[in-house]
C-alpha positions in Angstrom: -82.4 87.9 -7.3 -79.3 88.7 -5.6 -76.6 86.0 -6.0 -73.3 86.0 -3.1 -70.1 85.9 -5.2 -66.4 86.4 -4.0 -64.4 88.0 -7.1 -60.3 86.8 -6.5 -60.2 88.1 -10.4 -58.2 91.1 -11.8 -61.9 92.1 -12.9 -65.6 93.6 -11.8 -68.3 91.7 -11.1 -69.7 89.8 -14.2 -72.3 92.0 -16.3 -75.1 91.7 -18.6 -73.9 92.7 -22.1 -77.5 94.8 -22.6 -80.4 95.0 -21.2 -82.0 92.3 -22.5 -79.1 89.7 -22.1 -79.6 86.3 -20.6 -76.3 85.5 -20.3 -73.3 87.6 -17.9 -70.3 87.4 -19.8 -68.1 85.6 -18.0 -63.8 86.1 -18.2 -61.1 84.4 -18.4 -57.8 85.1 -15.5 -54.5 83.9 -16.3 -53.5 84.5 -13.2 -55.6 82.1 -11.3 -55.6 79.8 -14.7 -52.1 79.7 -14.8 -50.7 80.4 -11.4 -49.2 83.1 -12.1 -47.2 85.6 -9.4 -47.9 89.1 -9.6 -44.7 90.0 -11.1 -45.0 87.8 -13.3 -47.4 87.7 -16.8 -48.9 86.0 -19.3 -50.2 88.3 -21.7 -52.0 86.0 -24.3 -52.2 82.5 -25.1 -53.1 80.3 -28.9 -55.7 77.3 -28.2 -55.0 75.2 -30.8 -57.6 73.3 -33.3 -58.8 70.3 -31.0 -57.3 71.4 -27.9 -59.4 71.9 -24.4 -58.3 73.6 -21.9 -60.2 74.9 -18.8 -60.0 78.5 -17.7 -60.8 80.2 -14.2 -62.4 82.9 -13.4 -61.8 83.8 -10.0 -65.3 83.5 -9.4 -67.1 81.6 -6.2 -70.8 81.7 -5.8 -73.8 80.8 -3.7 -76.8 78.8 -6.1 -80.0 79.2 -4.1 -81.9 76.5 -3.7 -84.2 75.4 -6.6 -81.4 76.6 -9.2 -78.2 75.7 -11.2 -76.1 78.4 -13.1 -75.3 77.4 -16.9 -72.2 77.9 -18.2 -72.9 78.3 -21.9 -70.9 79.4 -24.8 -71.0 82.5 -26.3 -72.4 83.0 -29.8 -69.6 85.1 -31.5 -67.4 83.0 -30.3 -69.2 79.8 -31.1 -69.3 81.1 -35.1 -65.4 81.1 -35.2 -65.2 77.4 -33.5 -64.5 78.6 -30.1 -66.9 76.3 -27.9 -68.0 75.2 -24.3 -67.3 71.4 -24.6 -69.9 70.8 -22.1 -72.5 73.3 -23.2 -74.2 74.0 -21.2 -72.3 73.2 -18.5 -74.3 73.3 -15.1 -72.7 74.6 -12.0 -75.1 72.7 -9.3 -76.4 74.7 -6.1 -74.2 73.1 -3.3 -70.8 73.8 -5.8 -68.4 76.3 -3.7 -65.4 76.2 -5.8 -64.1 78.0 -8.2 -66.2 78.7 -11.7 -64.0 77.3 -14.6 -64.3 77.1 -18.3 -64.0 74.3 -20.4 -63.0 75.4 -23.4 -62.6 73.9 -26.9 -61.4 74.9 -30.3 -63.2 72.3 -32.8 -62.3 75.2 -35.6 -59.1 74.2 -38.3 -57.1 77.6 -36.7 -55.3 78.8 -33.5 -57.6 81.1 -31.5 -56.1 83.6 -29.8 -56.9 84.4 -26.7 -56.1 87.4 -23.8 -56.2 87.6 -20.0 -59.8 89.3 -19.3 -61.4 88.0 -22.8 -65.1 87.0 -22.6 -65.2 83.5 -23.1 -68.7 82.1 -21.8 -71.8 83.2 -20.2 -73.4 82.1 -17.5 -77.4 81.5 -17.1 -79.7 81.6 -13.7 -82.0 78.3 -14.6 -84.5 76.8 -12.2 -84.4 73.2 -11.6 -87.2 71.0 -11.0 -86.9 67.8 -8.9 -88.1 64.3 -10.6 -89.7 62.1 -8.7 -89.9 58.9 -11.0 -92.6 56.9 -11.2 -92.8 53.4 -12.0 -94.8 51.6 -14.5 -95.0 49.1 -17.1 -96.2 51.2 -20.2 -95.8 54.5 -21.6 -98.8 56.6 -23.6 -98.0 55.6 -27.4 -97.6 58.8 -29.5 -97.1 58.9 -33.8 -93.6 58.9 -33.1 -93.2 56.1 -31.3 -89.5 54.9 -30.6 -88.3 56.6 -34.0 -84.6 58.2 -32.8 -81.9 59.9 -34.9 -82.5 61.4 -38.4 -85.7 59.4 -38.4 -87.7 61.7 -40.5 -85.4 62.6 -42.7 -82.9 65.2 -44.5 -85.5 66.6 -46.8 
């Protein structure tokens, strides 16, 4: 499916890690995050345990219709506390701004992070419309109305 996309990043086109990724990797530009001038730079910055902070991308897009792009986080980074707060974030279909990142650190360390680092991916998803319908009773299942940890830790 071809996607339209204006790139205002110091970087290609998102990519597909391998072949059989879901996800395109999705970077991070200080420049745009930041406002920096081009003589000017930011070569790395420390996100801090508990601190969010959202990051552009330089990225714009066109969602067809029927679809959302999720912003997700990424799996190695995920392991070392580095988060999507929002996971997964949805970019709706009639968004034209810029693609950030919301970023968290829920680890106990600094995480450094560099201009260009993959921080995210992003998913095509199709969306289905609901169209609610009214009524007084729902169909009874075994589980009934049972909620959090209701069967159990072991």
């Amino acid at each position: 499916m071809k996607i339209k996309i204006i790139n205002k990043s110091d970087f290609p086109l998102p990519e597909y890690a391998t072949k059989g990724s879901a996800g395109l990797d999705l970077k991070v530009d200080f420049k745009r995050t930041f406002g920096i001038e081009e003589e000017q730079q930011i070569n790395f910055i420390f996100l801090y345990p508990n601190q969010i902070k959202v990051f552009k991308t330089g990225l714009f897009i066109e969602i067809p219709e029927g679809y959302e792009l999720q912003i997700r986080s990424r799996s190695g980074l995920s392991i070392k506390g580095i988060i999507v707060v929002n996971a997964p974030g949805t970019i709706d279909r009639d968004y034209r701004g810029e693609i950030g990142l919301i970023i968290g650190n829920i680890s106990i360390n600094p995480y450094k992070i560099n201009h260009g680092d993959k921080l995210a991916q992003a998913v095509l998803k199709k969306v289905e419309k609901i169209e609610w319908e009214k009524v007084e009773k729902l169909e009874e299942t075994d589980r009934g109305v049972g909620g959090f940890g209701h069967t159990g830790i072991k």
